[in-house]
C-alpha positions in Angstrom: -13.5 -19.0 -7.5 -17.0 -17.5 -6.8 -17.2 -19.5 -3.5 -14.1 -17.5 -2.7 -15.2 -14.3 -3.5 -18.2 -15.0 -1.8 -16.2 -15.2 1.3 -14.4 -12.1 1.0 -17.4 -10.2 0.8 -18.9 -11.7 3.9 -15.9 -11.1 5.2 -15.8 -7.1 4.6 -19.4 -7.0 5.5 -18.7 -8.7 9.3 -15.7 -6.2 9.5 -18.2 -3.3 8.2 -21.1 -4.0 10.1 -18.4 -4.0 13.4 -16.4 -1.1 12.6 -17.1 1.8 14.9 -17.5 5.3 12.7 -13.7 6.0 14.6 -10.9 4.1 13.3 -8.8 5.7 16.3 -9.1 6.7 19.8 -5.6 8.8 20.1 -6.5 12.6 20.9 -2.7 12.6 19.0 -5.3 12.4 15.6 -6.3 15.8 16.5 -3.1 17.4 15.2 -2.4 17.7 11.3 -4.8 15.2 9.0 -4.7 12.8 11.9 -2.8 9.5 12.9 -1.7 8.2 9.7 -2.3 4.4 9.8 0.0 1.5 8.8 -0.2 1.1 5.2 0.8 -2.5 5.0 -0.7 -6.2 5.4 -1.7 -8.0 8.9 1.4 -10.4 7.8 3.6 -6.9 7.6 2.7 -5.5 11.2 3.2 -9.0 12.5 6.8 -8.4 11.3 7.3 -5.2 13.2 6.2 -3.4 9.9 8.4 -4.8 7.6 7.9 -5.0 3.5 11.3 -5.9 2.7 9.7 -9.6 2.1 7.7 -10.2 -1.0 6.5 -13.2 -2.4 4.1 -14.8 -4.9 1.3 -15.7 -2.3 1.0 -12.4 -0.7 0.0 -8.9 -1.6 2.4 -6.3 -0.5 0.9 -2.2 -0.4 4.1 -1.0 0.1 6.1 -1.8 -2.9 4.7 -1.5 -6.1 7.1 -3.3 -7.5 6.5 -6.3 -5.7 2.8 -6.7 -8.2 4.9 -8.8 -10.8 5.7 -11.4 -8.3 8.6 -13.8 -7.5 10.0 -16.1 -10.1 9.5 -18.7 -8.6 7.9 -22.0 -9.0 5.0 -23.3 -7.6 4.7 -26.8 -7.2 0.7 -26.1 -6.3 0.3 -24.7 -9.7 2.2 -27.3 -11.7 5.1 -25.6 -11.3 3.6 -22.1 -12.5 4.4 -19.5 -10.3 2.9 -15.9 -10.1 -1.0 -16.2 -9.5 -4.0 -13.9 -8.9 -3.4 -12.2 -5.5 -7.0 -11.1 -3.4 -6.4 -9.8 -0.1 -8.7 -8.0 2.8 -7.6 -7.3 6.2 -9.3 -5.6 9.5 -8.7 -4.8 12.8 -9.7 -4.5 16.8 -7.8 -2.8 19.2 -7.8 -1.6 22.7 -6.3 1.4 23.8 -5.3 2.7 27.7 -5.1 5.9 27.6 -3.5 7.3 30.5 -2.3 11.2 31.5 -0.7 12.3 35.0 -3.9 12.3 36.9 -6.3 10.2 35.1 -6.8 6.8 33.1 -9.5 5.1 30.7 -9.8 2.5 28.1 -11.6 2.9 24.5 -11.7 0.7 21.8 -12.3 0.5 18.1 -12.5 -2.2 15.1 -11.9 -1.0 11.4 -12.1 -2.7 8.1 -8.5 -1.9 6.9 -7.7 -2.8 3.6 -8.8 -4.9 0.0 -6.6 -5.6 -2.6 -5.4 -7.5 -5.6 -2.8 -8.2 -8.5 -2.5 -10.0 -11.0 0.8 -10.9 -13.7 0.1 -10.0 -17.5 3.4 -11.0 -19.1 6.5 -9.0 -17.8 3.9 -6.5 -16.1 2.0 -6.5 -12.8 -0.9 -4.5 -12.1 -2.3 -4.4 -8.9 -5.5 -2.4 -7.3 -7.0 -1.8 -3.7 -8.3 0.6 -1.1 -7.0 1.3 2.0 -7.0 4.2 4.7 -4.2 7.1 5.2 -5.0 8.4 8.1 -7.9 8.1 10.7 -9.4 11.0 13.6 -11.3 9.8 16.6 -10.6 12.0 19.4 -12.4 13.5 22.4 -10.5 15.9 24.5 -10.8 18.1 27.8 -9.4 21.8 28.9 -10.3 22.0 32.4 -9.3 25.5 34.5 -7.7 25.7 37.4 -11.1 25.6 39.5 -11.3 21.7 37.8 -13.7 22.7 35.8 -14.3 22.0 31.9 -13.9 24.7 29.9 -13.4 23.3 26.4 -14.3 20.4 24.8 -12.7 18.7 21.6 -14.0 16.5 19.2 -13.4 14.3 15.6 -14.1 12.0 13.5 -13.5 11.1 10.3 -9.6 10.3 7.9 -8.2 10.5 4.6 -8.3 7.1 2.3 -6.6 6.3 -0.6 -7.7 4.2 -3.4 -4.8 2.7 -5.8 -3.6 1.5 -9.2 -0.3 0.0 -9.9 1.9 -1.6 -12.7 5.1 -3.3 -12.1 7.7 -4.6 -14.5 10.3 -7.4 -14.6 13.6 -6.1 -15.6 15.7 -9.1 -15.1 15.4 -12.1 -13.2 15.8 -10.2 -9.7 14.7 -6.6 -10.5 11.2 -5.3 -10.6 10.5 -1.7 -10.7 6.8 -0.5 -9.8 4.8 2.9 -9.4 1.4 3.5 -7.8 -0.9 6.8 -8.6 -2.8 7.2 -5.5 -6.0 8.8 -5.3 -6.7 10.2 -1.9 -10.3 11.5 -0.5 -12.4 11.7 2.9 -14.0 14.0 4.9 -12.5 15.3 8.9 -15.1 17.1 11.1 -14.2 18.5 14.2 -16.4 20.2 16.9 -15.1 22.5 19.3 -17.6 23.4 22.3 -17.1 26.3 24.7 -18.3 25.1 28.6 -20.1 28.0 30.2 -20.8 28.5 33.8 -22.8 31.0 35.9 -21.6 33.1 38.6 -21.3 30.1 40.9 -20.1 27.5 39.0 -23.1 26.0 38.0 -23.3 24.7 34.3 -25.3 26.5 31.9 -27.9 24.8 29.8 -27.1 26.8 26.3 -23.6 26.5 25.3 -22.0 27.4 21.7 -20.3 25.2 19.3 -18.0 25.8 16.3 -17.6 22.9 13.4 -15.6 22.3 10.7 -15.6 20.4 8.1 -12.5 19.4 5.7 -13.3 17.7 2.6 -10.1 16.3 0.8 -9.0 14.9 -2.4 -5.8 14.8 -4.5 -3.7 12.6 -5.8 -0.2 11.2 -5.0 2.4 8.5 -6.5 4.8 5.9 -5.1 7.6 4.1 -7.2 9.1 1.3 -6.0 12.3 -1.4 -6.9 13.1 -4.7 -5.7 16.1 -6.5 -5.7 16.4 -10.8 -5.1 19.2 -12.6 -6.1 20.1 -16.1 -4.9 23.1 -15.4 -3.0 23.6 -19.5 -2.7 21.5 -22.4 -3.6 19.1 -22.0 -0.6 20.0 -18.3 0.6 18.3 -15.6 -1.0 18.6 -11.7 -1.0 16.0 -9.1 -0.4 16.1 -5.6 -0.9 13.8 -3.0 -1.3 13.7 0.7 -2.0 10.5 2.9 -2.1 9.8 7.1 -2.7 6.6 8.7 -2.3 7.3 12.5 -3.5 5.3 14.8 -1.8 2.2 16.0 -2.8 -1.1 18.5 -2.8 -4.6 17.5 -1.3 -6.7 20.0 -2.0 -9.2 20.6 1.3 -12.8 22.4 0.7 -14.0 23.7 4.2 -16.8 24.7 6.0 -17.6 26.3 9.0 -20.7 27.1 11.3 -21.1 28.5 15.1 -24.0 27.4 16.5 -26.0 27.9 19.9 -26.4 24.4 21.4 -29.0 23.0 24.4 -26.9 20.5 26.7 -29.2 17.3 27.8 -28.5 15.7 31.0 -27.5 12.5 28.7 -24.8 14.6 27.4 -26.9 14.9 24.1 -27.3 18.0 22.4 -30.3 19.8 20.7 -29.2 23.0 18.0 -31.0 25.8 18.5 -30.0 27.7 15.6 -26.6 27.5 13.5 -24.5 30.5 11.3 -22.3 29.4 8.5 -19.0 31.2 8.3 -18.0 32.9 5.1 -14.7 31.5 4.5 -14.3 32.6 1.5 -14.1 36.2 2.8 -11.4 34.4 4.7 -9.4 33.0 2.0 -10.4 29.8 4.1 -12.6 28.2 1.5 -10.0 26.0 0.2 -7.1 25.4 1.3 -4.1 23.5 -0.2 -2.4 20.8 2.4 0.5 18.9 2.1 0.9 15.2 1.7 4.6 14.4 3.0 7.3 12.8 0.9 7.8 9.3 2.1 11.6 7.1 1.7 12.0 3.6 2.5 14.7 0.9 2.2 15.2 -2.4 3.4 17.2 -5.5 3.4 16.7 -8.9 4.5 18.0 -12.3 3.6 16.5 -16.0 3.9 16.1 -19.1 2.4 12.6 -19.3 0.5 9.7 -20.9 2.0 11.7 -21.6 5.4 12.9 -18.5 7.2 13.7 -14.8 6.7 14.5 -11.8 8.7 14.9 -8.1 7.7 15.2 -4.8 8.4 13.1 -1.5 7.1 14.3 2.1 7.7 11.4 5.0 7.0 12.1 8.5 6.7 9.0 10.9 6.7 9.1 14.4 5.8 6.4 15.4 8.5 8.2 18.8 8.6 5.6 19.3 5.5 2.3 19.2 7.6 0.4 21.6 8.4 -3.5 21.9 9.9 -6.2 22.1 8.1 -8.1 25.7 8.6 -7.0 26.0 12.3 -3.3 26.5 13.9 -2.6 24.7 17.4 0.4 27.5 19.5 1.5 24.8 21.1 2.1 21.7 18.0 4.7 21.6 15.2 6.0 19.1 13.2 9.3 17.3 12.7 10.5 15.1 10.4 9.9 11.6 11.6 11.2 7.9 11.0 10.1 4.3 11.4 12.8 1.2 12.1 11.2 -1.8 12.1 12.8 -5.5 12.3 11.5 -9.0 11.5 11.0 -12.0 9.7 9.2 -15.6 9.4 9.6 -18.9 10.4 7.9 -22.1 8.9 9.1 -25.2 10.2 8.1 -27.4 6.7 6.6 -26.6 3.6 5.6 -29.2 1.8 4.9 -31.3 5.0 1.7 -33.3 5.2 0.8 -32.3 9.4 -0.8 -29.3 9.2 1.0 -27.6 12.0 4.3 -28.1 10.2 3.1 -25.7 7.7 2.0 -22.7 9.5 4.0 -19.5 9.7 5.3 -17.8 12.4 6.0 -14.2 12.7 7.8 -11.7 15.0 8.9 -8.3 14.8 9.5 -4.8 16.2 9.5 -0.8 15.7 10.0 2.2 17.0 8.6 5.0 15.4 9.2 8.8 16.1 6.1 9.8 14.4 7.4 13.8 14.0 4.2 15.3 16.1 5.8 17.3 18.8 3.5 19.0 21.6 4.5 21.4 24.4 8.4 20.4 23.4 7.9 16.9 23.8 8.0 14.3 20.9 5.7 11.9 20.4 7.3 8.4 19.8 5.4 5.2 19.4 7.2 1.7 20.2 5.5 -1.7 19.8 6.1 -5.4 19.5 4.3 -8.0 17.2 3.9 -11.6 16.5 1.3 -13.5 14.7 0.4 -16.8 12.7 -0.1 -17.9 8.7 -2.6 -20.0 8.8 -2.9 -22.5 5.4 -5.5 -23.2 3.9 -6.5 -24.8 0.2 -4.5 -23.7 -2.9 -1.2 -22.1 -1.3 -4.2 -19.1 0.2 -4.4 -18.5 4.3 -5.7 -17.1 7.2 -3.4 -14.3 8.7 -3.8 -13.6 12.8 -1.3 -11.4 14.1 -0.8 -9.5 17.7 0.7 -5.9 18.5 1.1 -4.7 21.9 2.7 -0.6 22.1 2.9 2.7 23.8 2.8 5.9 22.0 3.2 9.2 23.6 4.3 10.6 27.2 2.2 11.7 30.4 5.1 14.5 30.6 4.3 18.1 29.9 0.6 17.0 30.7 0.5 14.8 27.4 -1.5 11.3 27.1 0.6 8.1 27.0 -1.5 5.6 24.9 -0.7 1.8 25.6 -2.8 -0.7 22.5 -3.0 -3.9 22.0 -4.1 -4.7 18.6 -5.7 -7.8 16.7 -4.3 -8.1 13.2 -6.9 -10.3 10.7 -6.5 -10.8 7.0 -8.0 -13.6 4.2 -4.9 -14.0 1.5 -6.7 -15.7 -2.0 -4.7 -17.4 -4.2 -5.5 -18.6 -7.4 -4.5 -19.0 -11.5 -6.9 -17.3 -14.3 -7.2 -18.4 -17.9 -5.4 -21.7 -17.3 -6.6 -24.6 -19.8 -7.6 -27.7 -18.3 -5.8 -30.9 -18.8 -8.9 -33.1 -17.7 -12.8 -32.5 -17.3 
């Protein structure tokens, strides 16, 4: 066990150390708390999203239900099913970003996720950390002598950081409930371009920040349903409801006078804060939408499954932070996703024979809608389970996408993303039969 530990450390620390300060490149993350990030496993997105699925090898965010684990024996663990869960997952993408008259690529990598559970009795607990939403943007207003007039930029996202406890009804039913709580900090830096008299770019420019601290706390309660519909088919359902909640957001602002290097570096020359609080902009309270999710699926157990997950989002709910954009609002949005696994034999002794395969797709209307247009996200996924010792694996999974339009002088953002994740498996607290 402390060899395997060991690992996932090393592993966080690679995915640390790599991780660019941005966890996203969409100038769509400048709008509201930013793009909110999938809040699953590498094995979900290579399953177009799906968390209908739930197991006793694999962590599932979505569904706190899903802590207790299946019923299900193990013949790995002499026949003992539910064991200690560990997972930690990152990322890499690369993203073409591409608007009516121009085109460039960007790139990030993230550490995405840790978590684990474990069965005490009837009850599942289960703990982890994971991101909500990320901002990374760096956008352009140019006037109609092509010349930059504005410049845009962020950094920064909302995490959460988790406890759940599950129960086992019956056989089939487990009900579950996660209290959430959510912090992080979002700066953005708006610059205003100056020019002289003939067009020629001034040296000393101005600069307004602000800075959004957040924190607040949120729930999400969860039921799954599996009965055996026959002796090898099996049933999967799942419902989940985040109500909506309050993050509370303590703001600061300063205008500062800024010298422009030729590098594009800047040097400060001398800063004002902004009294907010003569504002009633201090601190602000934003809105955490109310989330709803179901899905079915059916399969035979450790050989094949497929399902479907519907989302609906209340996005209607959002709102900026201490600044209103004319032309943004928000809708309420929704996520379809489809997919499901294949391994070709279980208990086989080639290797290959034991590896899972996965596939999936979504389309997403993510509820952001600019100059009338709404911005809708599409992608398709695939990916490998890689086994290793002890029923635990190696995740890989693929996702190629588009979000977004060039219409209405909007940015249509194609990714390709690299899904990577270290599931642990073991049992706790187990007396030995031999030494």
């Amino acid at each position: 066990m402390i060899k395997r530990l060991s690992l996932v450390f090393a592993i966080i620390t690679a995915i640390s150390g790599s991780a660019q300060q941005k966890g996203t490149t969409s100038p769509y993350s400048f709008f509201g708390l930013g793009s909110l990030t999938f809040d699953g496993t590498a094995e979900n997105r290579s399953m177009g999203g799906i968390s209908t699925y739930s197991d006793s090898i694999h962590f599932n965010f979505r569904n706190p239900a899903s802590y207790t684990g299946e019923n299900l024996k193990i013949v790995g663990y002499n026949n003992e099913s539910r064991p200690i869960k560990f997972t930690v997952g990152g990322s890499a993408s690369r993203d073409n970003l591409k608007s009516s008259t121009d085109e460039f690529r960007q790139g990030t990598a993230t550490f995405d996720y840790i978590g684990m559970s474990f069965p005490v009795g009837k009850f599942g607990i289960g703990f982890g950390l994971l991101p909500f939403s990320s901002v990374g943007y760096e956008l352009e207003s140019i006037n109609e002598d092509n010349l930059i007039t504005n410049r845009f930029e962020g950094e920064g996202g909302l995490n959460k950081t988790f406890l759940g406890l599950a129960y086992h009804v019956s056989k089939n039913l487990n009900v579950g409930v996660d209290v959430s709580y959510n912090f992080g900090d979002i700066t953005n830096n708006a610059f205003g371009i100056f020019y002289d008299d003939e067009n020629v770019l001034l040296q000393t420019q101005t600069r307004e920040t602000n800075i959004s601290k957040l924190s607040g706390l949120s729930y999400n309660f969860g039921v799954t349903y599996t009965p055996m519909l026959t002796d090898k088919l099996q049933l999967h359902t799942s419902f989940t409801f985040a109500p909506s909640s309050n993050i509370t957001s303590k703001n600061e602002r300063s205008l500062a006078t800024v010298l422009l290097q030729a590098n594009a570096d800047e040097i400060e020359i001398n800063s004002l804060d902004v009294n907010l609080e003569a504002l009633n902009l201090d601190q602000t309270q934003l809105t955490l939408p109310s989330k709803t999710s179901i899905g079915a699926g059916i399969g035979q157990p450790r050989k094949w499954f497929v399902g479907v997950d519907y989302s609906l989002l209340k996005t209607s709910e959002y709102s900026n932070r201490t600044f209103e954009v004319g032309n943004s609002t928000f809708e309420d949005g929704y996520n379809l996703a489809v997919g499901g696994f294949f391994v070709p034999k279980y208990r086989s002794f080639s290797y290959w024979n034991r590896i899972t395969y996965r596939a999936g797709a979504h389309i997403e209307n993510t509820g952001l809608v600019i100059n009338n247009e709404q911005i809708n996200e599409f992608g398709m996924s695939f990916g490998l389970g890689l086994p290793l010792r002890d029923l635990s694996n190696v995740n890989i999974g693929f996702e190629i996408g588009q979000r977004g339009t060039t219409k209405a002088g909007l940015v249509q953002e194609n990714f390709l993303n690299l899904k990577l994740s270290l599931s642990i498996n073991d049992r706790w607290f187990v007396k030995r039969k031999f030494r």
